[in-house]
VEXKE-93195 format. One record per residue (C-alpha): residue in three letters; x, y, z; residue number from 1. Coordinates in Angstrom, 2 decimals. Layout:
# VEXKE-93195
<residuo=ALA px=X py=Y pz=Z num=NUM>
...
***
This chain:
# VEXKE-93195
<residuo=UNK px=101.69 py=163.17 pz=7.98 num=1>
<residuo=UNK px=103.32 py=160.13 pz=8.58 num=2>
<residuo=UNK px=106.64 py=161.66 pz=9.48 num=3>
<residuo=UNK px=104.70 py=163.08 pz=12.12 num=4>
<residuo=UNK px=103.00 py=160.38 pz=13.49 num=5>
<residuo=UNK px=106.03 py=158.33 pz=13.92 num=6>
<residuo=UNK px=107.97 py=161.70 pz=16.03 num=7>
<residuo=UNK px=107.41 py=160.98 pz=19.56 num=8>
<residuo=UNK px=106.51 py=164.96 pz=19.76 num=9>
<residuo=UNK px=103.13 py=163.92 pz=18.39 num=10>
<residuo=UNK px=102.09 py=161.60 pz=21.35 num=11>
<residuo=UNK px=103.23 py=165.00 pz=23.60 num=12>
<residuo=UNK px=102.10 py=167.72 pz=21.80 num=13>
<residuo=UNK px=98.77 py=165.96 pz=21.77 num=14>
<residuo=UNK px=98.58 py=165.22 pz=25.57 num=15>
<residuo=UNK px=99.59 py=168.41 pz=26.41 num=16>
<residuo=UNK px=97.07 py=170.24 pz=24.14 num=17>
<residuo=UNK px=94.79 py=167.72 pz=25.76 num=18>
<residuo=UNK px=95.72 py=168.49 pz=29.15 num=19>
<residuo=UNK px=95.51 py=172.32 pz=28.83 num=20>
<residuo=UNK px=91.94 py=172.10 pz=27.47 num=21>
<residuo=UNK px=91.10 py=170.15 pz=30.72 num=22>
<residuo=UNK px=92.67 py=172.17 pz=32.77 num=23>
<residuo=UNK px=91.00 py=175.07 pz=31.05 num=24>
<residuo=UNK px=87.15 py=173.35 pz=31.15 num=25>
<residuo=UNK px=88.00 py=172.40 pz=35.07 num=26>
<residuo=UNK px=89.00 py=175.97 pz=35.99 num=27>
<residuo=UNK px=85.23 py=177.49 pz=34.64 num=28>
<residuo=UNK px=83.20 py=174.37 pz=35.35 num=29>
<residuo=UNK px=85.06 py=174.79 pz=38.95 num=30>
<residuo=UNK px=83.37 py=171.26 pz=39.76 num=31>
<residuo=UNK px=85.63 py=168.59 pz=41.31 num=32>
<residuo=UNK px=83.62 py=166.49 pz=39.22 num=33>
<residuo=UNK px=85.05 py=167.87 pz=36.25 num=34>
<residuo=UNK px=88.41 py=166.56 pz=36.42 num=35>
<residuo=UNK px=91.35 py=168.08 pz=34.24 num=36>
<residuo=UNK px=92.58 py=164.72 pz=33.57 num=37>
<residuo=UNK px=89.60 py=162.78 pz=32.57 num=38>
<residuo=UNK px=88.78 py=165.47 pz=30.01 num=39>
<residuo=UNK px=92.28 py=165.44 pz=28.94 num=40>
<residuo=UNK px=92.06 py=161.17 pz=28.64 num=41>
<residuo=UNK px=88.94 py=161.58 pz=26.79 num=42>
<residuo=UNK px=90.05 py=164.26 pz=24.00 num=43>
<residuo=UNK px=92.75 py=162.44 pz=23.63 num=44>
<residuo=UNK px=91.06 py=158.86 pz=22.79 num=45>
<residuo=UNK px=88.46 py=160.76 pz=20.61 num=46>
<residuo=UNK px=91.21 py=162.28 pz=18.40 num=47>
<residuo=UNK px=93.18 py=158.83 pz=18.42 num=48>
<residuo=UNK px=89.99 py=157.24 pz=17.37 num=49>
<residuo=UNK px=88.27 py=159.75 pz=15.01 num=50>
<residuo=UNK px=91.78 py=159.65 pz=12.96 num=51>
<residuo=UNK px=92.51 py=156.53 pz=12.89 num=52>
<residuo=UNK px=95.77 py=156.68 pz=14.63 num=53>
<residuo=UNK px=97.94 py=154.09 pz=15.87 num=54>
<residuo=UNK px=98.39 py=153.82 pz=19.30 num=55>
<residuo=UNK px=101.97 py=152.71 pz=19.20 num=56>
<residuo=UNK px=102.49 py=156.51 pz=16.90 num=57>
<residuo=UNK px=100.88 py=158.25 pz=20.41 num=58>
<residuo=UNK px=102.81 py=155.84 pz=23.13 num=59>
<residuo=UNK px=106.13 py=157.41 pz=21.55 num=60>
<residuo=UNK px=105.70 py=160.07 pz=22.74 num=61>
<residuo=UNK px=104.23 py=158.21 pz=25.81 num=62>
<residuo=UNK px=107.28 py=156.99 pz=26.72 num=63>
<residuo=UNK px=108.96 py=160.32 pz=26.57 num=64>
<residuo=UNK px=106.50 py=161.36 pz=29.71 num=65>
<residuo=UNK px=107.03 py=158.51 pz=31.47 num=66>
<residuo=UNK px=110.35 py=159.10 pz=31.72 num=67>
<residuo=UNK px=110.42 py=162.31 pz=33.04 num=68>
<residuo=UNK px=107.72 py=160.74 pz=35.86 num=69>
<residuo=UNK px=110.96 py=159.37 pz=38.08 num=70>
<residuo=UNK px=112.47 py=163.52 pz=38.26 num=71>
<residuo=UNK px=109.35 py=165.21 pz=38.77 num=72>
<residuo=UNK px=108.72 py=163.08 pz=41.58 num=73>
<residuo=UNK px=111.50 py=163.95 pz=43.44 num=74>
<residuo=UNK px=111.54 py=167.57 pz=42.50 num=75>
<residuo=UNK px=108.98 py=167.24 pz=45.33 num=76>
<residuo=UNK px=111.64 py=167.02 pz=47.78 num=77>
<residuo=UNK px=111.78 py=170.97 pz=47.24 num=78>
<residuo=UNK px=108.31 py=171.68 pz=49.15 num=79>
<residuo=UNK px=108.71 py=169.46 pz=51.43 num=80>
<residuo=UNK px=112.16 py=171.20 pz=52.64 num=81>
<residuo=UNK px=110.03 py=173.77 pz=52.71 num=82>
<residuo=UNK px=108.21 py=172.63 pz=55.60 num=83>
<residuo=UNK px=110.93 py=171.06 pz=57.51 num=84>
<residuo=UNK px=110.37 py=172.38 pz=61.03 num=85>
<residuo=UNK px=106.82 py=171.59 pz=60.74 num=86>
<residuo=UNK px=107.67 py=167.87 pz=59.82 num=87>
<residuo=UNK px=110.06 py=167.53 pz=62.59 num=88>
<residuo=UNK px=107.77 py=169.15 pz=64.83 num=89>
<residuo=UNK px=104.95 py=165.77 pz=63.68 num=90>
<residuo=UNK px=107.59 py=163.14 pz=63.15 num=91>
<residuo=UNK px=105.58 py=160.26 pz=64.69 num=92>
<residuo=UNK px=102.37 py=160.94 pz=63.79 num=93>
<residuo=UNK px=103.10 py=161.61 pz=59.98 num=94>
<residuo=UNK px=105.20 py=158.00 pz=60.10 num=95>
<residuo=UNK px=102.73 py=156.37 pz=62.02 num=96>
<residuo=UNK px=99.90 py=157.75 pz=59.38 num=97>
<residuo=UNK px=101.40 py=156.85 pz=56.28 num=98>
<residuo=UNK px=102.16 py=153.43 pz=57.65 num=99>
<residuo=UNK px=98.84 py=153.06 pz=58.36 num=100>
<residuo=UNK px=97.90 py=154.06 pz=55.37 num=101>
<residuo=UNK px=99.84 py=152.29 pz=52.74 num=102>
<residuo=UNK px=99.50 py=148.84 pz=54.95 num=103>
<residuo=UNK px=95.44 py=149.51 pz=54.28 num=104>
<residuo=UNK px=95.77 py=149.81 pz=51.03 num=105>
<residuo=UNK px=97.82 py=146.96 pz=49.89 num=106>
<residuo=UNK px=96.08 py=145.18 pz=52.42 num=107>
<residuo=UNK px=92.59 py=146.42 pz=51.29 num=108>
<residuo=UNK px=93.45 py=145.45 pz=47.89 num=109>
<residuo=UNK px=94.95 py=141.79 pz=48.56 num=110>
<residuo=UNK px=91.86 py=140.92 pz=50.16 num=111>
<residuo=UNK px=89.76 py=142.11 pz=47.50 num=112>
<residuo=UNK px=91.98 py=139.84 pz=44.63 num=113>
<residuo=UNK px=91.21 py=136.96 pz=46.83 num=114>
<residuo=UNK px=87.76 py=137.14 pz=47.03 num=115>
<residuo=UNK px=87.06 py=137.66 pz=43.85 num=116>
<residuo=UNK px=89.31 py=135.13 pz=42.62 num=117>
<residuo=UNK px=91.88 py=137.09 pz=40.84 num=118>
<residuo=UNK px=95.12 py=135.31 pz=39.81 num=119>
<residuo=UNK px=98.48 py=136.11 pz=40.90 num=120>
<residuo=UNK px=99.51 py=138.24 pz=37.89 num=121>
<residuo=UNK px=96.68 py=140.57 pz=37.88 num=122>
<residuo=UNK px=97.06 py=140.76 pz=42.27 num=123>
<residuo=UNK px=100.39 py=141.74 pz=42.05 num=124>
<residuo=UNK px=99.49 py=144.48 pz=39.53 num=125>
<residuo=UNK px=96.67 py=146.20 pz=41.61 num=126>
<residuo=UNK px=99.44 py=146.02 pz=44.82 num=127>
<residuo=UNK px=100.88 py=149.13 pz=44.05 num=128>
<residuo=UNK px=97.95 py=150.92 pz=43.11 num=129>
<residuo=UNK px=97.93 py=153.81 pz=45.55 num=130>
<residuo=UNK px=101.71 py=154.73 pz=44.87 num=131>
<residuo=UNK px=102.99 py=157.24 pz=42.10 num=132>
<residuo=UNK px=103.40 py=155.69 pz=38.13 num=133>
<residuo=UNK px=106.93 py=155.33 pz=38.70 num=134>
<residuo=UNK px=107.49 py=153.93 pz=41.80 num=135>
<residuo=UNK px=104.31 py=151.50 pz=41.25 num=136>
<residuo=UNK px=105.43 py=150.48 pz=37.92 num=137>
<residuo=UNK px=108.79 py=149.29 pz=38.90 num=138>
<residuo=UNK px=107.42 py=147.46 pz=41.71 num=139>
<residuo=UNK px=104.68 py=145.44 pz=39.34 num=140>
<residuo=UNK px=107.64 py=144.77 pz=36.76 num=141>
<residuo=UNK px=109.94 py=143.32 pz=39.58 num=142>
<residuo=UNK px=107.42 py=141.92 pz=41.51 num=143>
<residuo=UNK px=105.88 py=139.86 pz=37.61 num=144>
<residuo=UNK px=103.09 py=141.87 pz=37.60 num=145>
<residuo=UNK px=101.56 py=143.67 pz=34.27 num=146>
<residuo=UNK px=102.79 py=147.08 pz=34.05 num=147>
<residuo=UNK px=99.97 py=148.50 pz=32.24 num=148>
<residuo=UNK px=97.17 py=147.40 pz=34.52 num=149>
<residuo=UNK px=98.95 py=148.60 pz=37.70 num=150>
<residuo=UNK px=99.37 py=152.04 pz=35.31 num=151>
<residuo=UNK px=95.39 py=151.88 pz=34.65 num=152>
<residuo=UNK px=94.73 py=151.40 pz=38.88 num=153>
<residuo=UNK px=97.13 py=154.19 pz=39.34 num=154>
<residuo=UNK px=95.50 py=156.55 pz=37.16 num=155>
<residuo=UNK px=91.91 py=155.75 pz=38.60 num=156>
<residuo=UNK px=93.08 py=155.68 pz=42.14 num=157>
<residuo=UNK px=94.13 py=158.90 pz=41.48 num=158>
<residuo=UNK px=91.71 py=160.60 pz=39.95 num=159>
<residuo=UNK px=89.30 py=158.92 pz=41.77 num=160>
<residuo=UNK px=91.24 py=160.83 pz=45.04 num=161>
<residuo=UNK px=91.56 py=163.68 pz=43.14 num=162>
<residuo=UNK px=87.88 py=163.99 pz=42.97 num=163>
<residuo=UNK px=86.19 py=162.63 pz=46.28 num=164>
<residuo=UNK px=89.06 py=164.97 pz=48.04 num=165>
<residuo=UNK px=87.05 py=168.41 pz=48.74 num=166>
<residuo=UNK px=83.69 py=165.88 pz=49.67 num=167>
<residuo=UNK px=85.69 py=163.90 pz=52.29 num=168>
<residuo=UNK px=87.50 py=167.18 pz=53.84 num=169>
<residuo=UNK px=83.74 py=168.95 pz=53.97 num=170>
<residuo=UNK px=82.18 py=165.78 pz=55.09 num=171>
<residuo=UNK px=84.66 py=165.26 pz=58.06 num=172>
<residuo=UNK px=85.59 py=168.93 pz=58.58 num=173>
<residuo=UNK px=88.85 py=168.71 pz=58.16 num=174>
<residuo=UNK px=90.57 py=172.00 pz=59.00 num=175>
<residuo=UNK px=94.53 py=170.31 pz=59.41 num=176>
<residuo=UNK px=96.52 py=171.08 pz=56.48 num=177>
<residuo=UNK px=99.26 py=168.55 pz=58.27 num=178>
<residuo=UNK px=95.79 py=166.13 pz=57.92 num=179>
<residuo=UNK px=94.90 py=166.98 pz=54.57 num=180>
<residuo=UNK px=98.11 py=166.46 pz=52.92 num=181>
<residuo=UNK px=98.99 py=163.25 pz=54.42 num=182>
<residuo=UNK px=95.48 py=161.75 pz=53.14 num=183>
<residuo=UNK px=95.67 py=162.99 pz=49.83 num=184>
<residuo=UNK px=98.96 py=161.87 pz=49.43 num=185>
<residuo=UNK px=98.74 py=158.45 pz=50.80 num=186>
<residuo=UNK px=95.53 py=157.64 pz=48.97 num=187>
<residuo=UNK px=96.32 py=159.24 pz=46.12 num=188>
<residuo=UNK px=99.54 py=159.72 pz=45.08 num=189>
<residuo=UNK px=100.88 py=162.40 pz=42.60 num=190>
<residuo=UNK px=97.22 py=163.38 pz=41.13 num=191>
<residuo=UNK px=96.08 py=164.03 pz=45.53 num=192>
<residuo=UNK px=99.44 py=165.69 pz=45.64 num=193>
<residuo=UNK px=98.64 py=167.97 pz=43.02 num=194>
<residuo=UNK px=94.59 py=168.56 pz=44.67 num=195>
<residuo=UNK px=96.93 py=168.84 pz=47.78 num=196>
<residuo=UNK px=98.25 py=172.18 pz=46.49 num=197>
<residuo=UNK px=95.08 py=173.58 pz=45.62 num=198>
<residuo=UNK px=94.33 py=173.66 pz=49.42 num=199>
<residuo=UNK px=97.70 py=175.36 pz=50.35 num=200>
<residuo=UNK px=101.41 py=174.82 pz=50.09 num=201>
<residuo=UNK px=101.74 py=173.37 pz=52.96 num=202>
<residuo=UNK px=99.39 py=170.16 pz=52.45 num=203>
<residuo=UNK px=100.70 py=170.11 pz=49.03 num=204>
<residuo=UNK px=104.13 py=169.62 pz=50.57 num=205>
<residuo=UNK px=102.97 py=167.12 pz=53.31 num=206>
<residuo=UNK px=101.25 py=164.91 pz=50.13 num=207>
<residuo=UNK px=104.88 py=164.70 pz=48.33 num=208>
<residuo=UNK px=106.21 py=163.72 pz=51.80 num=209>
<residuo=UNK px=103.37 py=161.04 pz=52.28 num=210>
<residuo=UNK px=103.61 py=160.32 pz=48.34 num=211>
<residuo=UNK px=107.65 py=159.06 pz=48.64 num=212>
<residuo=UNK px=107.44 py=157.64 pz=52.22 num=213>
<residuo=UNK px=103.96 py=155.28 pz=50.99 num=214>
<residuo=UNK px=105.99 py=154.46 pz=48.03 num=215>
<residuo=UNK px=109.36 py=153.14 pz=49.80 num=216>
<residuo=UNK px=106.43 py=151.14 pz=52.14 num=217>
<residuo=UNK px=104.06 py=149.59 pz=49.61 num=218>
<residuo=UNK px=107.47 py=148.08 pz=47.76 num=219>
<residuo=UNK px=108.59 py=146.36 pz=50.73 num=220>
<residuo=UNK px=104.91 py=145.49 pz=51.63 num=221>
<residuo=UNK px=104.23 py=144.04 pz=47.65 num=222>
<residuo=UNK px=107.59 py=141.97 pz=48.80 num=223>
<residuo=UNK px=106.28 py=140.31 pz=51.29 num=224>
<residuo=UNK px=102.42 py=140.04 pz=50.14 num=225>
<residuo=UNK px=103.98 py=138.38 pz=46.86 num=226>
<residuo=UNK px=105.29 py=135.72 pz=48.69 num=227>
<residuo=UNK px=101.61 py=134.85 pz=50.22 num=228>
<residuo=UNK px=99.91 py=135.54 pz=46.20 num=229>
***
């Protein structure tokens, strides 16, 4: 038992397990509500908790997955290839909307630190929060923020996109799949992206484009709002 705790195949095995039972409950509950990922999170604190098990035994296996984050993200280059004419076609306006959106964002989210009175350390952490893992991580670490709350905003930005998604597009009648993408993708990064493809491929490619092009933004914008923190 112990030989497996301390294999970082434990932490995946579980979190993939975890992740397929989700996945599984999400697909017959067919509720946004009932998000793949929560369920997943939840299963796999219960069995960390009901065995007594280390965290440090899981994060090995953690660490494993958070490496691969940095190539699956670009793997997203593929799709969005895919859709080249179509982005040339809506240069400006997809530039123009994911500047607008990561700007509100950070912006959204330095205000908020400052009037609640947060300190530097924790600001800089929730900077990056509507970016991918990866890219936000390496901006809090740089930036002397602390990697594991900006990993916490991350995840609940995300799934918190990931679920409000199909109310907003009903609620505003979105029919643009160019529209679609580029929201999901700037609010919510990988976890919109992957709501994003649900719709169709090609707002599932236009969220990966929004995804990297918000990322390379928010690091030069959590630059410059770290000199006024």
């Amino acid at each position: 038992m112990i030989a497996l705790l301390e294999s970082p195949f434990f932490g995946i095995s579980i979190s993939a397990i975890a992740y397929c039972i989700g996945v599984t409950i999400q697909k017959k509950v067919k509720s946004p509500l009932c998000n793949g990922l929560i369920i997943a999170g939840v299963l796999v604190i219960a069995v960390l908790v009901v065995f007594d098990i280390p965290f440090d035994a899981y994060y090995k296996g953690g660490t494993m997955v958070q490496m691969m984050l940095g190539p699956a993200t670009t793997c997203m280059a593929v799709s969005i290839y895919s859709k080249w004419d179509l982005l040339k076609k809506n240069l400006l306006p997809v530039l123009l909307g994911c500047l607008a959106g990561a700007v509100t964002a950070v912006l959204s989210v330095w205000v908020m630190c400052r009037l609640f009175g947060l300190d530097g350390a924790m600001t800089l952490s929730m900077l990056p929060k509507s970016v991918t893992t990866a890219i936000a991580t390496a901006i809090s670490e740089t930036q002397g923020g602390v990697v594991s709350i900006t990993a916490i905003a991350v995840i609940i930005t995300g799934i918190g996109g990931n679920i409000i998604a199909p109310f907003m597009v009903k609620l505003f009648r979105l029919t643009d799949p160019l529209a679609i993408g580029l929201g999901l993708g700037t609010c919510s990064h990988a976890i919109g992206t992957a709501k994003a493809l649900e719709f169709g491929e090609t707002e599932g490619a236009m969220a990966g484009l929004a995804m990297s092009l918000c990322g390379v933004i928010t690091a030069v914008l959590a630059m410059f709002f770290g000199i006024l923190v």
